[in-house]
C-alpha positions as CSV (number, residue, x, y, z in Angstrom):
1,X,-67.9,-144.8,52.4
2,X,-64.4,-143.3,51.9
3,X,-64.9,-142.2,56.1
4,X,-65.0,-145.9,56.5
5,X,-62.5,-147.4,54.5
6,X,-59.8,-145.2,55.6
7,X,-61.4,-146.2,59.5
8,X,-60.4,-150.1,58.2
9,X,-56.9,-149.0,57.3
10,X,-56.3,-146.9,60.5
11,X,-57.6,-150.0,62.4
12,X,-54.7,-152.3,60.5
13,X,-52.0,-149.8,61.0
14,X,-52.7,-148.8,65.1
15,X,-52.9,-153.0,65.4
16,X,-49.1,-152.9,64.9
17,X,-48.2,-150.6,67.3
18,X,-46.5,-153.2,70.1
19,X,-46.0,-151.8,73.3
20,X,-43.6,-153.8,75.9
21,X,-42.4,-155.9,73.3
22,X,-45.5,-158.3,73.4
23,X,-49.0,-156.5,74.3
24,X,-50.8,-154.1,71.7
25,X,-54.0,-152.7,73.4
26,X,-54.8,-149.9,70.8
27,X,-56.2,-151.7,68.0
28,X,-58.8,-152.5,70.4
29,X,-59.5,-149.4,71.6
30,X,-59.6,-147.9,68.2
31,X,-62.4,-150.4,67.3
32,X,-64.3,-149.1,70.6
33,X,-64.0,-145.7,69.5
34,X,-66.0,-146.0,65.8
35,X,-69.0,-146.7,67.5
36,X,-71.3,-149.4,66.5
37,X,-72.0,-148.3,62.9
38,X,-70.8,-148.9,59.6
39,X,-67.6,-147.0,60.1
40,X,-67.1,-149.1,63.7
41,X,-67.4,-152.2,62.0
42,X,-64.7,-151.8,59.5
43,X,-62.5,-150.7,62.1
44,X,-62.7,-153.3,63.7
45,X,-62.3,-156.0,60.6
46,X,-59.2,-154.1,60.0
47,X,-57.8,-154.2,64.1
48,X,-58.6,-158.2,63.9
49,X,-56.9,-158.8,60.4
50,X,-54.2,-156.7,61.5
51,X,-53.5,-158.6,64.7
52,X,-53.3,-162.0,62.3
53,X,-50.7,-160.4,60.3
54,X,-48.8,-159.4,63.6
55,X,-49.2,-162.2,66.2
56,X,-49.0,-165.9,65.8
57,X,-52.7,-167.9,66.1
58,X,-52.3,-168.2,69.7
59,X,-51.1,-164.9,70.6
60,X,-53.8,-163.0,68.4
61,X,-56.5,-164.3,69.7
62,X,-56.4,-162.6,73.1
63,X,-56.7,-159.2,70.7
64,X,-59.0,-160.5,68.6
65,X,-61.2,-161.7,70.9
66,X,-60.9,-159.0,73.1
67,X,-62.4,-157.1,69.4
68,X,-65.1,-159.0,69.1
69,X,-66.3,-158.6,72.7
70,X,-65.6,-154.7,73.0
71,X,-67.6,-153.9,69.6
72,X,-69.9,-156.1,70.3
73,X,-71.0,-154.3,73.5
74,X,-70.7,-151.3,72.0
75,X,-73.0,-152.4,69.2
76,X,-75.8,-153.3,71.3
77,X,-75.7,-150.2,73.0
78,X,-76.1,-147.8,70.4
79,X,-78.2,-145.1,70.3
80,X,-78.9,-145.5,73.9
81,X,-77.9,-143.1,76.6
82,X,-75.9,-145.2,78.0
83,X,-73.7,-145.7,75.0
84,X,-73.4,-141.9,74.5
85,X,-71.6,-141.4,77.7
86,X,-68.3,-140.3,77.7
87,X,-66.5,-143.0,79.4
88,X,-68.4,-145.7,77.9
89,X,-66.3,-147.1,75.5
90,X,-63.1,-146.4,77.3
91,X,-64.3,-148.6,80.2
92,X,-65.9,-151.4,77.7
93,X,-62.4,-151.4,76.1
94,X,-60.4,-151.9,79.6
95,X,-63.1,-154.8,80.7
96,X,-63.1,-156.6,77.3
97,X,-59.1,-156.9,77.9
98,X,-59.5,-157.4,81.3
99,X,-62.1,-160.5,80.9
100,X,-59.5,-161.9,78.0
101,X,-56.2,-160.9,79.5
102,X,-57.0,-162.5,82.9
103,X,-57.1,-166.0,81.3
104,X,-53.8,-165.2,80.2
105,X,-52.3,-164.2,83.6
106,X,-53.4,-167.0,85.4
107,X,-51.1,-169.1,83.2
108,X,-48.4,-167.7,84.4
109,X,-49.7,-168.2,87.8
110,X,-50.4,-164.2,88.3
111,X,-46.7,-163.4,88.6
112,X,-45.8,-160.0,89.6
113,X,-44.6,-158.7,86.0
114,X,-47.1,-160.9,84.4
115,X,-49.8,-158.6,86.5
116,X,-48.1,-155.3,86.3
117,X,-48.2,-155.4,82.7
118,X,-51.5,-156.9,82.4
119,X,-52.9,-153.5,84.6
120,X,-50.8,-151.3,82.1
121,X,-52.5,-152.7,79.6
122,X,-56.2,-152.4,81.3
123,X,-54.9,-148.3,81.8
124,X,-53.6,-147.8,77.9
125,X,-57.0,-149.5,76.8
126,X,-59.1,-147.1,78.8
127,X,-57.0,-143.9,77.7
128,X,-56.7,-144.6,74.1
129,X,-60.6,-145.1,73.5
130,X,-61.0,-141.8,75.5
131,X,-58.4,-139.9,73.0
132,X,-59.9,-142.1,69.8
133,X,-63.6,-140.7,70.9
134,X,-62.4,-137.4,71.7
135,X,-60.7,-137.0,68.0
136,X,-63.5,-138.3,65.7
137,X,-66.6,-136.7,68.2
138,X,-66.5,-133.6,65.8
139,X,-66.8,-131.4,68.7
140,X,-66.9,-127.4,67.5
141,X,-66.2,-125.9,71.3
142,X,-63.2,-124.1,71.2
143,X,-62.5,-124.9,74.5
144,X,-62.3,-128.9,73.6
145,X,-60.5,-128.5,70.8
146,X,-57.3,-126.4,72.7
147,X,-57.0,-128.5,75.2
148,X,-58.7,-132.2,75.4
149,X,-59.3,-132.3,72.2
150,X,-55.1,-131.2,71.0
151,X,-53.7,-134.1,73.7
152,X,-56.4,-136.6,71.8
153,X,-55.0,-136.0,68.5
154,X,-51.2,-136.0,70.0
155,X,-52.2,-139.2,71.1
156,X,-53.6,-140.5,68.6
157,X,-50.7,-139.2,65.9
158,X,-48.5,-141.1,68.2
159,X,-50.1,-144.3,68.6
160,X,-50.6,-144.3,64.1
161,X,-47.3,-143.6,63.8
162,X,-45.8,-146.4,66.3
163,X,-47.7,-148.9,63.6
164,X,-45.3,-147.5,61.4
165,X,-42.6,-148.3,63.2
166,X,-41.5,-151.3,61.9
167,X,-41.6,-150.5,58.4
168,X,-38.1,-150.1,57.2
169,X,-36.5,-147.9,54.5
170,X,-33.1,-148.0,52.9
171,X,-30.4,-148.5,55.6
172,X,-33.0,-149.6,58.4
173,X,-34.7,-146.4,58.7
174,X,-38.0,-146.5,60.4
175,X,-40.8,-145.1,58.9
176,X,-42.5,-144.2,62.2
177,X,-40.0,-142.6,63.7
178,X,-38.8,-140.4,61.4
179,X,-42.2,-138.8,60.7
180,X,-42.8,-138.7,64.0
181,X,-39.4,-136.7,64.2
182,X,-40.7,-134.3,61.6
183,X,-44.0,-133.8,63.4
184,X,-42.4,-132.9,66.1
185,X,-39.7,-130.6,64.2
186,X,-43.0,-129.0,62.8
187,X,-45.0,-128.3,66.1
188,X,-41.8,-126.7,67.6
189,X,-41.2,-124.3,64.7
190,X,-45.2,-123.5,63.9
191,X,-45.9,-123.4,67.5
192,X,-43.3,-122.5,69.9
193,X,-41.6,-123.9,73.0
194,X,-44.9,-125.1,74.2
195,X,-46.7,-127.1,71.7
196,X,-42.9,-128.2,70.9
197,X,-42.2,-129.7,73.9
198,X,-46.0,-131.2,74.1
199,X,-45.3,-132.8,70.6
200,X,-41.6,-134.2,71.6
201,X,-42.7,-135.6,75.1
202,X,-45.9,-137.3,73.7
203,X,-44.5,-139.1,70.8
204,X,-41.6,-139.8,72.9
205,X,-43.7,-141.6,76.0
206,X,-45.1,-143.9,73.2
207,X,-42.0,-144.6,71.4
208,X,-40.2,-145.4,74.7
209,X,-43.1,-147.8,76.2
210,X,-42.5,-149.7,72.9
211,X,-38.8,-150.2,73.9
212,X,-37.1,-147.0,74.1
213,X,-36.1,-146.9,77.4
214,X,-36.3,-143.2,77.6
215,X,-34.5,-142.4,75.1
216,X,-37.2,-140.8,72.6
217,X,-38.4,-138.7,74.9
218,X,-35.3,-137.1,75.6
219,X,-34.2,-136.9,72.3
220,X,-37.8,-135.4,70.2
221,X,-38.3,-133.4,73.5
222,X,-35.2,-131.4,72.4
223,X,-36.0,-131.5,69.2
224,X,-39.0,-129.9,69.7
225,X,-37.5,-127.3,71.8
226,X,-34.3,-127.0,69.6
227,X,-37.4,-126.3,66.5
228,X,-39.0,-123.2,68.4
229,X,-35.8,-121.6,69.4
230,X,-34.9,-121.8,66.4
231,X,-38.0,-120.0,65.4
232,X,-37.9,-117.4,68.4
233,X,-34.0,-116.4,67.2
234,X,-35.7,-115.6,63.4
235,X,-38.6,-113.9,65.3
236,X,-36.7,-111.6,67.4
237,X,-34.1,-111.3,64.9
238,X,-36.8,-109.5,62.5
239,X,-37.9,-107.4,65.3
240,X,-35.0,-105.7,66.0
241,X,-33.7,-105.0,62.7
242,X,-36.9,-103.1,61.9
243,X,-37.0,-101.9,65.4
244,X,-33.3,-100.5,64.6
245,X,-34.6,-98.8,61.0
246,X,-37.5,-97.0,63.3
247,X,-40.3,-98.4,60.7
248,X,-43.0,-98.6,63.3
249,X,-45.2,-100.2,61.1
250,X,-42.7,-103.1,60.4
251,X,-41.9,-102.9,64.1
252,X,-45.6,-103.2,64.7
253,X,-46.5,-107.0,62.9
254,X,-43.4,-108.8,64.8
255,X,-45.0,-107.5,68.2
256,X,-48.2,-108.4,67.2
257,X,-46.9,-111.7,66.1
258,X,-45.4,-112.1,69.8
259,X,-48.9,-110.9,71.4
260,X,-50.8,-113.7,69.5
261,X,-48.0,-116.1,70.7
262,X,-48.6,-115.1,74.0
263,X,-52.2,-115.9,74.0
264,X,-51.9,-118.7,72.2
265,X,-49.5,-120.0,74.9
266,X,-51.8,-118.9,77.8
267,X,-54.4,-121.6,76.5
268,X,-51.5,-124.6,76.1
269,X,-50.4,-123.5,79.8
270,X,-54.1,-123.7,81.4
271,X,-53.8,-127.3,80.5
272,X,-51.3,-128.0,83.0
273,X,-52.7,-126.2,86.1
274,X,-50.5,-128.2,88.3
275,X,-47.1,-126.5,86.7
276,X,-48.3,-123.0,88.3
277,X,-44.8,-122.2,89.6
278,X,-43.4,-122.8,85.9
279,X,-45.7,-120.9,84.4
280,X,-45.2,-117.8,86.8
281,X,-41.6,-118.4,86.6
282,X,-40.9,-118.7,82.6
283,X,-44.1,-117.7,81.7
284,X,-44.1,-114.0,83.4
285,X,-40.5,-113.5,82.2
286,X,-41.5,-114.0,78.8
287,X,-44.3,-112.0,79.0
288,X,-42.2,-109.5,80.2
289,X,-39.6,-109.6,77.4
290,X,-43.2,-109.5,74.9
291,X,-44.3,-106.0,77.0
292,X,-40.8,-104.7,76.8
């Protein structure tokens, strides 16, 4: 029961997350994502109340229909095997906004931003259910869970804290933002360059389709590097101050330490099989400076 009311108020919270100043497609694909159970149902109540407090009557319907539609679909085919395919939800998610949005669209007599925003829209639908499913599925493989399964919950840390955005502390500090600063801070310095950079440029591509203009991803992508070289300085700082004493045990845990970095890199750098040249480029130099 505590499963689904915190579903309810994750459901409120991703329904305020505004993308393109005026469309907000992942408190319906968070509703998809539940399933058609208890849990799915109280993510959903709390996507449609959130879009009342967020949009006027008009303007929240679209979402809220667009709720109603996607969860009800997904409701009737539960427990089927054609509900527990992968892309299932993601694709009743894009046509629930498709069928709803399209009434919109033609209003504006299909203009060319009007229908350029209305297929980004059908595309963030689609991939958010996909990263929703992929974090509550409760895989165990350790292969899902380095690579699909670590974008999901970027993804999905990203979207949760955009809802925050708009709350505002003392001298108009957002909420959002700064935690999504110190996540990033956090992955750079516990993880390395790697999942630092992964952590800056994620939260920054959903900040800046929100209104950033490119601006977040520049500035939590080097934050998240600025974070692990911080934490490579300290590293090799240790190292060769015992190196220097000639402990060989001390000498021993830092290049352990570097060895386990090494691998655990190897697995962030599979993800991105089309960045070869990087990885043989950076990648084998650092290795090398590990085996020297």
């Amino acid at each position: 029961m505590l499963f689904c009311a915190i579903r309810g108020i994750l459901g409120f919270v991703i329904s305020q997350a505004v993308v393109f100043e005026e469309y907000s497609p992942f408190g319906v694909a968070f509703a998809v994502s539940g399933g058609g159970g208890l849990a799915g149902l109280l993510g959903a109540v709390g996507v449609a109340l959130g879009y009342l407090r967020l949009w006027q009557l008009a303007d929240s319907l679209k979402y809220i229909a667009g709720t109603v539609v996607a969860f009800t679909a997904v409701y009737a085919f539960r427990d089927t095997e054609t509900g527990e395919k992968k892309f299932f939800a993601p694709i009743v998610a894009a046509l629930a906004l498709a069928c709803v949005g399209f009434v919109f669209i033609a209003g504006m007599n299909f203009s060319t931003s009007a229908v350029t925003l209305f297929v980004c829209e059908i595309i963030l639908a689609f991939s958010a259910t996909y990263f929703y499913t992929e974090v509550f599925s409760g895989r165990d493989e350790s292969e899902n869970f380095s690579t699909a399964h670590s974008i999901s919950v970027l993804a999905f840390m990203a979207t949760v804290l955009l809802g925050f955005s708009g709350v505002r502390l003392v001298g108009g500090l957002s909420v959002g933002r700064f935690a999504a600063m110190a996540a990033v801070l956090l992955a750079g310095y516990s993880g390395g360059f790697g999942a630092g950079a992964a952590a800056g440029v994620t939260m920054g591509l959903v900040f800046d389709i929100s209104g950033g203009g490119g601006f977040y991803s520049m500035s939590y992508g080097l934050c998240g590097l600025a974070a692990a070289f911080r934490l490579a300085l300290s590293e090799s700082g240790a190292f060769h101050h015992s190196y220097q004493r000639g402990d060989e045990n001390v000498a021993a845990a830092p290049r352990e330490h570097y060895a386990a970095r090494a691998r655990r890199a190897d697995n962030l750098w599979s993800v991105r099989r089309g960045c070869g040249n990087f990885r043989t480029g950076l990648g084998g130099a650092w290795h090398e400076y590990l085996g020297g």
